[in-house]
Backbone as JSON Lines, residues from 0, in Angstrom:
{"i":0,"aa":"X","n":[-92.1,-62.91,12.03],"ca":[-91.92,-63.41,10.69],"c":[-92.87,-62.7,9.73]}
{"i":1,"aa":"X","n":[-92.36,-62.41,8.57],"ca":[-93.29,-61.81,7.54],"c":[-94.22,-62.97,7.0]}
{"i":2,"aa":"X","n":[-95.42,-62.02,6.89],"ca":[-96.51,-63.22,6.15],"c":[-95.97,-63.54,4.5]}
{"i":3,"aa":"X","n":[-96.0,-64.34,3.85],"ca":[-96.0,-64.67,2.9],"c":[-97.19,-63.94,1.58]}
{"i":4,"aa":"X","n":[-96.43,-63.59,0.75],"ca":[-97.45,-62.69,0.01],"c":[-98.77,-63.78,-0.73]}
{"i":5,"aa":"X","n":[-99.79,-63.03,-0.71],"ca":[-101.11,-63.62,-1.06],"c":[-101.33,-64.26,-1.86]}
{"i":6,"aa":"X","n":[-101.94,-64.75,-2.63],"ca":[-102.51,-65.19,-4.19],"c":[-103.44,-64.47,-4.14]}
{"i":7,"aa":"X","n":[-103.69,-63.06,-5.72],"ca":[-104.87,-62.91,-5.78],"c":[-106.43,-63.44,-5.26]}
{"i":8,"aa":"X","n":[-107.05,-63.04,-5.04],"ca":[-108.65,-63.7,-3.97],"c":[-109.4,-63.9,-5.73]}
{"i":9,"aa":"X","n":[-109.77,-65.1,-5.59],"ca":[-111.02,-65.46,-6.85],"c":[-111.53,-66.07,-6.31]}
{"i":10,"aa":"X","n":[-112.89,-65.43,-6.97],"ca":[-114.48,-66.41,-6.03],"c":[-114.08,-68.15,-5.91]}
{"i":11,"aa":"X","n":[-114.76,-68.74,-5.34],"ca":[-114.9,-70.02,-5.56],"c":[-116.06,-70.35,-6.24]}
{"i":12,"aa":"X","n":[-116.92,-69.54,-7.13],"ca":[-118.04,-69.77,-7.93],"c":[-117.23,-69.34,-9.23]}
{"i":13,"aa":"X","n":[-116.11,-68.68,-9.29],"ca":[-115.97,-68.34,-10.55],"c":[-114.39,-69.18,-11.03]}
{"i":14,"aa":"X","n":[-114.2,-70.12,-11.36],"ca":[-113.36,-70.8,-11.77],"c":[-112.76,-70.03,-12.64]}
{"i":15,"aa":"X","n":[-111.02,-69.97,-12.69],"ca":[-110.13,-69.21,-13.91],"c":[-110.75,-70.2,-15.47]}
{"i":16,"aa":"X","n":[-111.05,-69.07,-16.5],"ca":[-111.4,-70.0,-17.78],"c":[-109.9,-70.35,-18.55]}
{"i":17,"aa":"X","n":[-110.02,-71.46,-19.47],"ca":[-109.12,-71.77,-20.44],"c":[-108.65,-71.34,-21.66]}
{"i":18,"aa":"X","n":[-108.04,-70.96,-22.3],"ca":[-107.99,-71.09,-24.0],"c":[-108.58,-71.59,-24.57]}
{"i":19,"aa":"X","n":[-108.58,-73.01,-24.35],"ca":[-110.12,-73.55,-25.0],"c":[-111.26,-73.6,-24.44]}
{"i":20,"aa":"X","n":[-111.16,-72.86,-23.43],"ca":[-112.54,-72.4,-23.27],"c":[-113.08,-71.08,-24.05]}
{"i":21,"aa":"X","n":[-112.02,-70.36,-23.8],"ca":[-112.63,-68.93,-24.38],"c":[-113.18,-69.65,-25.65]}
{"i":22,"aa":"X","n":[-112.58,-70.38,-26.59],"ca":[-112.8,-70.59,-27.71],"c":[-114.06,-71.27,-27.93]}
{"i":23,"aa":"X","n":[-114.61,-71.85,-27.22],"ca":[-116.14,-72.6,-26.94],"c":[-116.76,-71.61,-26.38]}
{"i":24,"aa":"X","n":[-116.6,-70.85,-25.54],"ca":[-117.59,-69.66,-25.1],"c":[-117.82,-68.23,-25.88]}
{"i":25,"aa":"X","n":[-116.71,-68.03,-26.92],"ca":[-116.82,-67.06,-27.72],"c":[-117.87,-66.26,-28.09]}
{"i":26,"aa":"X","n":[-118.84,-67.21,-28.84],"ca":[-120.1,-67.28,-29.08],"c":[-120.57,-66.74,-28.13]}
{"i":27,"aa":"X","n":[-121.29,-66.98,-27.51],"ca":[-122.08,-66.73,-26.09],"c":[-121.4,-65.74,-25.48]}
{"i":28,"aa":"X","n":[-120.66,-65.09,-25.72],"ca":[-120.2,-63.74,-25.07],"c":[-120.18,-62.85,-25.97]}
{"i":29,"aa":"X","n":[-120.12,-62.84,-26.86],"ca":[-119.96,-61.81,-28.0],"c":[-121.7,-61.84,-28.21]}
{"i":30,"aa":"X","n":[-122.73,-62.87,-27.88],"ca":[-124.3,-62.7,-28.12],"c":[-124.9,-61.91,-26.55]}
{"i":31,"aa":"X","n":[-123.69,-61.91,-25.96],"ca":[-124.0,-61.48,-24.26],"c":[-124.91,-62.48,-23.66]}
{"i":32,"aa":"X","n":[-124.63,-63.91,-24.21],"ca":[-125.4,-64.74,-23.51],"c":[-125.54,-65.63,-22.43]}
{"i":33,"aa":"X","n":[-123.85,-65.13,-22.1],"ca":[-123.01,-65.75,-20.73],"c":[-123.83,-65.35,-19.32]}
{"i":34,"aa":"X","n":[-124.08,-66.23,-18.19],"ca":[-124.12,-65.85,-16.75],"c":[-123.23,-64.67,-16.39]}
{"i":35,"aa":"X","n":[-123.12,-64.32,-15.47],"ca":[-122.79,-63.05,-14.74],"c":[-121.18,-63.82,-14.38]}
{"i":36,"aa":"X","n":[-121.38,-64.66,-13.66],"ca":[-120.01,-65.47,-13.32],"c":[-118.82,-65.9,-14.58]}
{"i":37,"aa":"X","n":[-119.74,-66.65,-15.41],"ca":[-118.64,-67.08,-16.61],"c":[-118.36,-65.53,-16.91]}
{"i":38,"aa":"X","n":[-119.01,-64.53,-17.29],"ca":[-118.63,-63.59,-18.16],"c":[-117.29,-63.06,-17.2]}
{"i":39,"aa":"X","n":[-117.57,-62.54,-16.29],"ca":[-116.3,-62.66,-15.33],"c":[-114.84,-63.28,-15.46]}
{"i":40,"aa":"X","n":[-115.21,-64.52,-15.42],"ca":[-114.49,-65.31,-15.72],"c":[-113.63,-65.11,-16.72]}
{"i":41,"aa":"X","n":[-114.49,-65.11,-18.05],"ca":[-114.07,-64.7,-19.28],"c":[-113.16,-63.93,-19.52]}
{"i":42,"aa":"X","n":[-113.39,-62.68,-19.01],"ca":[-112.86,-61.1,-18.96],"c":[-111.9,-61.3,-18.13]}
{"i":43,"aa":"X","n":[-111.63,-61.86,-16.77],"ca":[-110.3,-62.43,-16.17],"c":[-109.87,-62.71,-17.3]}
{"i":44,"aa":"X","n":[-109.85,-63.39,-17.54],"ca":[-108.99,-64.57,-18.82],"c":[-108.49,-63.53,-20.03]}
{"i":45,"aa":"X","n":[-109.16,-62.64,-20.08],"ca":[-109.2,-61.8,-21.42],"c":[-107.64,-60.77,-20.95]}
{"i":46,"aa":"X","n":[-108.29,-60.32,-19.47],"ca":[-107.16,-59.52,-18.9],"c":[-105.41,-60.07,-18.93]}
{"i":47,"aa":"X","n":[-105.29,-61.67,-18.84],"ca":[-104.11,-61.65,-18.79],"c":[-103.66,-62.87,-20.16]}
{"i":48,"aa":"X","n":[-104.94,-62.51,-21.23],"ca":[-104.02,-63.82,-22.26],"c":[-103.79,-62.82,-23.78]}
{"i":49,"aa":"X","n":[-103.53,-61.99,-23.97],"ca":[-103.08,-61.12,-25.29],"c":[-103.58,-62.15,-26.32]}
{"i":50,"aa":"X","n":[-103.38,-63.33,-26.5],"ca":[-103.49,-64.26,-27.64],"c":[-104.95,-64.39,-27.63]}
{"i":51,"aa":"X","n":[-105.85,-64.59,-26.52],"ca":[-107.44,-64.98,-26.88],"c":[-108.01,-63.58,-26.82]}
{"i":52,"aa":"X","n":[-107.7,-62.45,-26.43],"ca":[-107.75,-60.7,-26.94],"c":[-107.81,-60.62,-28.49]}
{"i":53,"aa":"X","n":[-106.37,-60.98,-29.16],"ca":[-106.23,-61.17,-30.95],"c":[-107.59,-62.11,-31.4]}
{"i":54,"aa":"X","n":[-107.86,-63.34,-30.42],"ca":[-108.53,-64.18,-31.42],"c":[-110.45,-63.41,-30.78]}
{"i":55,"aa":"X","n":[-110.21,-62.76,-29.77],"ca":[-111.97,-62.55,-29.73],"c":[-111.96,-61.24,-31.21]}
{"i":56,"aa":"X","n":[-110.9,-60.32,-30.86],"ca":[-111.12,-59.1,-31.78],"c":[-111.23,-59.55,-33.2]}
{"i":57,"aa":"X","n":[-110.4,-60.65,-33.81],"ca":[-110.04,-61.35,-35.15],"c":[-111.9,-62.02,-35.01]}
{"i":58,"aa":"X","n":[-112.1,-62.78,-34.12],"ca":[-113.94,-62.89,-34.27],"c":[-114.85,-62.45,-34.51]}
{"i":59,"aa":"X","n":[-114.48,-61.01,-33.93],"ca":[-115.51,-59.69,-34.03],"c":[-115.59,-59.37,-35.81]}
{"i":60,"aa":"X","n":[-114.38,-59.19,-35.91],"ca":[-114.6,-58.47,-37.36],"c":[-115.04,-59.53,-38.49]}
{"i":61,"aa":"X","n":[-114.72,-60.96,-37.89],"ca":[-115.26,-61.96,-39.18],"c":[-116.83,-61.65,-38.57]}
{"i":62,"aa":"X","n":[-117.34,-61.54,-37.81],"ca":[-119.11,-61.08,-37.9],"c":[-119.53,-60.06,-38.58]}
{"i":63,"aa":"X","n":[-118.59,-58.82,-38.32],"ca":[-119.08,-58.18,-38.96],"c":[-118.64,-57.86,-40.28]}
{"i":64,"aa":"X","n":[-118.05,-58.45,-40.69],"ca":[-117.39,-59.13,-42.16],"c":[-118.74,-59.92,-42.76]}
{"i":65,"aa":"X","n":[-119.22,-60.94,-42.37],"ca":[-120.16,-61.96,-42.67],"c":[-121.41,-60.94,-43.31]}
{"i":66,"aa":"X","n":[-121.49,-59.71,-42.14],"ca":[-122.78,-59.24,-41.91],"c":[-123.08,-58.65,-42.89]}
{"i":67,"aa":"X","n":[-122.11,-58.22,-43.37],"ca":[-121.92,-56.81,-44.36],"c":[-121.84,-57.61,-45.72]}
{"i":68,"aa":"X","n":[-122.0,-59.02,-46.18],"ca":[-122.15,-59.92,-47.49],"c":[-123.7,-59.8,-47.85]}
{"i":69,"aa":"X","n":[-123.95,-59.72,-49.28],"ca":[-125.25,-59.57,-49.86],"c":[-125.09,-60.73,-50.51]}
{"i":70,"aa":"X","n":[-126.31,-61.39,-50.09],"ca":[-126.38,-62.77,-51.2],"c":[-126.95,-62.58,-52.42]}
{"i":71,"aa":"X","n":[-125.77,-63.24,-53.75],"ca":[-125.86,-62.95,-54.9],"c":[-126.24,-64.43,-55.45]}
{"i":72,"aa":"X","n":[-127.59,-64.46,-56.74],"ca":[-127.47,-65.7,-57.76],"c":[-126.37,-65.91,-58.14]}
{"i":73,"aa":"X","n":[-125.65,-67.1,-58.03],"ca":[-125.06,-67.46,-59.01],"c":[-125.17,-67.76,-60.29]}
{"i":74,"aa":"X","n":[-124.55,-67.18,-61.18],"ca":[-125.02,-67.26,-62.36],"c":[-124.98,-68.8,-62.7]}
{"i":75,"aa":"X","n":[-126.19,-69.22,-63.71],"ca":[-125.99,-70.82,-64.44],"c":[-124.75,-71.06,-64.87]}
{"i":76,"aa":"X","n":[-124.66,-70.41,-65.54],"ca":[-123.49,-71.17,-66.53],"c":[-122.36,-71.39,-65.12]}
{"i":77,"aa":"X","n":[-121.86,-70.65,-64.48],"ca":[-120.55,-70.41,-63.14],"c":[-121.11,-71.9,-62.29]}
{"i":78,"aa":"X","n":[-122.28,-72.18,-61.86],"ca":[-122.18,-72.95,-61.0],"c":[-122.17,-74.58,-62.36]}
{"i":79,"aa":"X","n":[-122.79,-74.63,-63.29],"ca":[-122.83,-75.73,-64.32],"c":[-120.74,-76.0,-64.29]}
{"i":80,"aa":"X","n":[-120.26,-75.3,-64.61],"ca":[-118.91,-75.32,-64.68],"c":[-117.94,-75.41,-63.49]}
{"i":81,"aa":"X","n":[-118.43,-75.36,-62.19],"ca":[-118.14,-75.54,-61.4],"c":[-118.34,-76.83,-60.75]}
{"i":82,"aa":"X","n":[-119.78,-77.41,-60.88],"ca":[-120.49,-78.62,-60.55],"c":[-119.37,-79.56,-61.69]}
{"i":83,"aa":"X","n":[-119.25,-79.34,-62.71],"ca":[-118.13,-80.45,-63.81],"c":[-116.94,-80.49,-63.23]}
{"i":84,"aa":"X","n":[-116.56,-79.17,-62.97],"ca":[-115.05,-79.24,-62.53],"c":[-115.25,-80.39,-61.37]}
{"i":85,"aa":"X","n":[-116.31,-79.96,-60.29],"ca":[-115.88,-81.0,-59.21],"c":[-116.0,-82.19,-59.52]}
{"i":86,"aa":"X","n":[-116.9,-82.83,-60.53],"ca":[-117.13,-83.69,-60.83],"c":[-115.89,-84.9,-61.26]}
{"i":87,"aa":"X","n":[-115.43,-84.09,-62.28],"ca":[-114.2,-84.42,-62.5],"c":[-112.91,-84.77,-61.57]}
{"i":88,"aa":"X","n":[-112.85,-83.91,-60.66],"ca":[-111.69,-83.75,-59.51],"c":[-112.33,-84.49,-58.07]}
{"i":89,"aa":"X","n":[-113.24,-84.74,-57.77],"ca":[-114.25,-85.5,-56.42],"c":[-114.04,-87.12,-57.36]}
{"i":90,"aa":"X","n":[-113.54,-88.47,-56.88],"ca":[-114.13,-89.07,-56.96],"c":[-115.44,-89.47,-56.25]}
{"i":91,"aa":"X","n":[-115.99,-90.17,-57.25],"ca":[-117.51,-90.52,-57.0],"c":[-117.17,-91.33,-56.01]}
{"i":92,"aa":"X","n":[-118.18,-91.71,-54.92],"ca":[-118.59,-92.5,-54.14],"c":[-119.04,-93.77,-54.31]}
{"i":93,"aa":"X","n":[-119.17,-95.21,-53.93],"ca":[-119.62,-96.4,-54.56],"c":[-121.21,-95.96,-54.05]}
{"i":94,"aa":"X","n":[-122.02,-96.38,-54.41],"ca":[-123.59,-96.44,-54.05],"c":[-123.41,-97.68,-54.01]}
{"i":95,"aa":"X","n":[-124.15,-97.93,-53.34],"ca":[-124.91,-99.21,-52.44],"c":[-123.65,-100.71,-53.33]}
{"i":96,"aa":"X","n":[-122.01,-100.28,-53.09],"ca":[-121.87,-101.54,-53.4],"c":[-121.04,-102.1,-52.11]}
């Protein structure tokens, strides 16, 4: 009788990761701050999900999107007119009633 074909071999230390995992571990892999195992893991996961591939690469570039912003004063008058507008459009909150 023929043997029955295999299931790929994965450690038993390295559990397959999730979608929502990648998405909680993101962070920590893109800082290279993952264990040796999760990162593994990870990169399994990376190899066969195209969709968390789009969302690490779509991550990457909002960092280095972020990185590349110079913080500017806002001018007075822009934030005075802005603070009214919300004022106007936010209702207020009750205080202490």
């Amino acid at each position: 009788m023929p043997k029955p074909p295999r299931a790929p071999s994965r450690s038993p230390a390295t559990p397959p990761v999730t979608c929502e995992q990648v998405t909680g571990l993101i962070l920590d892999y893109v800082n290279e701050d993952l264990d040796r195992a999760t990162t593994r893991a990870f990169r399994s996961h990376l190899r066969e999900c195209p969709d968390c591939v789009a969302f690490l690469n779509t991550y990457k570039k909002s960092i280095r999107s972020t990185r590349s912003l110079r913080y500017q004063e806002v001018p007075a008058e822009l934030e005075r007119r802005v603070r009214e507008f919300l004022r106007k459009r936010i209702p207020q909150s009750p205080r202490g009633r």
